[in-house]
N, C-alpha and C positions, 0 to 999 in steps of 0.2 A: 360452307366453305371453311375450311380448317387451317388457319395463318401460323406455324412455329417459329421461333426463334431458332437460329441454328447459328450465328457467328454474331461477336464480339469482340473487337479488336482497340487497342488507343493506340495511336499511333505519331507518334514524334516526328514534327519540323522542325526541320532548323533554323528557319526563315524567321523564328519567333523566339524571341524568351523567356521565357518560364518563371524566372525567378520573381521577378514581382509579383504576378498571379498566383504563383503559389501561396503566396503570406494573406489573401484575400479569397482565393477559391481553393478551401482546403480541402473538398472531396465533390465527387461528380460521375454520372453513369451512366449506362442506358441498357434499357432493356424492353423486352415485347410483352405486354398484357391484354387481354383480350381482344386481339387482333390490331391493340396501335403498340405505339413506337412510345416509349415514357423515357424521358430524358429529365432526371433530377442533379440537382445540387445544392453546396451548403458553404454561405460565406463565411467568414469571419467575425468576430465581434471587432467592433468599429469599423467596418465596410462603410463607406459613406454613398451617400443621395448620388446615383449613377445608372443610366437606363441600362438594361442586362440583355443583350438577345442573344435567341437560339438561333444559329445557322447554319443551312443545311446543304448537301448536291450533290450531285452523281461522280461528280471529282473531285478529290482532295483538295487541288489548285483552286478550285472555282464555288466558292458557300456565296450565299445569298441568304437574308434573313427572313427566316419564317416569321417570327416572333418578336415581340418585344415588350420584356417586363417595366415601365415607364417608371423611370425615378425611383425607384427600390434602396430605402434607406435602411441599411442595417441596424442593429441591437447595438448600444454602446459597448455593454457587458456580455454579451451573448449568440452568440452563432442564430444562425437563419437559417433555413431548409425551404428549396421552392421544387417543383415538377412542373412537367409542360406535356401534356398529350399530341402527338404529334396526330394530326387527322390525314387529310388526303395527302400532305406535304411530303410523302416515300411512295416509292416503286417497289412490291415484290420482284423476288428471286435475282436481286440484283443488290452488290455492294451500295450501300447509302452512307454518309459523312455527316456528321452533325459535328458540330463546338459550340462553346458558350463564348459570348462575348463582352467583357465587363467594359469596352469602351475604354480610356483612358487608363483603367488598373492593365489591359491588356487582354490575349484569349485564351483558352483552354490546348490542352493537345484534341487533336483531332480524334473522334470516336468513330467504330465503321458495325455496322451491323447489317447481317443479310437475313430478309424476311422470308423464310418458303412459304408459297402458297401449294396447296394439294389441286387446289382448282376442284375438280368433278373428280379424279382419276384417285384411286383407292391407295393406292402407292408410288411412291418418287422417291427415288434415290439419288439426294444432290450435294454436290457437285457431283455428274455424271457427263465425260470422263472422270475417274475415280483419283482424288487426293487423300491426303492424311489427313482430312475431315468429310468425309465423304459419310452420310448421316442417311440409316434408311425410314421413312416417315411414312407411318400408315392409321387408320382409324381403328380404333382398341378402347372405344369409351369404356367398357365394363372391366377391362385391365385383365383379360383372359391369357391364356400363356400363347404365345406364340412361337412358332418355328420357322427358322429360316433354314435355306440349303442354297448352297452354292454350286454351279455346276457347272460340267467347260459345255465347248457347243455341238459336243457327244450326248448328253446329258447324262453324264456320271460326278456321281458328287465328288469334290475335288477337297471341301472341308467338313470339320465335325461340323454336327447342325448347331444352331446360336437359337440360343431361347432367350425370351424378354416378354414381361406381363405389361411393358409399357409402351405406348404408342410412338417412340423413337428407339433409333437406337445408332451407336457411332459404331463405322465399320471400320476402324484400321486394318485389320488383316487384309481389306481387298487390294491396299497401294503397296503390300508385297508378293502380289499375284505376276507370273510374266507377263509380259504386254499378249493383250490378246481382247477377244469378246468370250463373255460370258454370261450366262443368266443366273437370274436369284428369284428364286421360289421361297411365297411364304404362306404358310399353312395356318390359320387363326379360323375357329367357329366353322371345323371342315370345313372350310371354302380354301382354294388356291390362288393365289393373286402371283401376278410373274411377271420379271422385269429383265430386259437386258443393258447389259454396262460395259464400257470397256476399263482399259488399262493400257494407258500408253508408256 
């Protein structure tokens, strides 16, 4: 089962103020590694003795805490660096929300990242209806050169063919396609794998 990262967003409420947090949580992330969710950060020097949680949910509005760093006393002189692997606590192929919470210093801005899962199926192209992230993901462990073709539902190609030796690739040319259905043929290790998409 083959898990990619494809989106990363922070995202600003106004519900919350920043500014003190800022002076305490001066950097913070998240990203995908071997199939989890890694959610790091790094306080400040003189952070003081304060429980830290990661909190996470399918909506922005509504986090609930995975995690909790208990009593995390910072460096008088010196910045801190912690991570947190996030295990069963996400859903693939669905937007996920995570923030830090320092408790009384206050919370992070909200982080949103969506996991794809390939499942069994050799190729996915998501989001499918097609956006201006619309990412197509396939299996290419030996990083062989690939071809894509785009075609309407004539099957006559419609763009020049798109090559890539790596196992993703971002397709913005297809969110200025008319609206319509179309297929995407991809040709790696003679074999054909084919997909249909639309464009609304």
């Amino acid at each position: 089962m083959k898990r990619i990262l494809i989106i990363v967003l922070a995202i600003c409420k106004s519900l919350y103020s920043f500014a003190q947090i800022d002076a305490y949580l001066i950097d913070y992330g998240i990203n995908e590694q071997n199939e989890h969710v890694i959610i790091h950060w790094r306080t400040s020097a003189g952070f003081t003795c304060e429980d830290i949680k990661v909190e996470h949910g399918l909506d922005s509005n509504m986090l609930r805490s995975i995690y909790i760093y208990p009593g995390i006393c910072g460096a008088d002189t010196t910045e801190e660096s912690y991570a947190y692997t996030v295990g069963s606590d996400f859903i693939y192929n669905v937007p996920n929300y995570f923030r830090i919470n320092l408790g009384k210093y206050g919370v992070s801005k909200i982080l949103q990242i969506t996991v794809v899962s390939l499942d069994s199926v050799a190729l996915k192209l998501f989001p499918n209806p097609i956006t201006e992230s619309s990412t197509l993901f396939f299996e290419n462990y030996s990083n062989e050169t690939a071809t894509i073709q785009i075609k309407n539902v004539i099957g006559k190609i419609i763009l020049p063919d798109i090559q890539t030796k790596k196992n993703s690739i971002k397709l913005n040319e297809l969110n200025q396609l008319p609206a319509g259905i179309y297929r995407l043929d991809l040709y790696l290790n003679r074999k054909t794998s084919g997909i249909i998409f639309i464009v609304l």
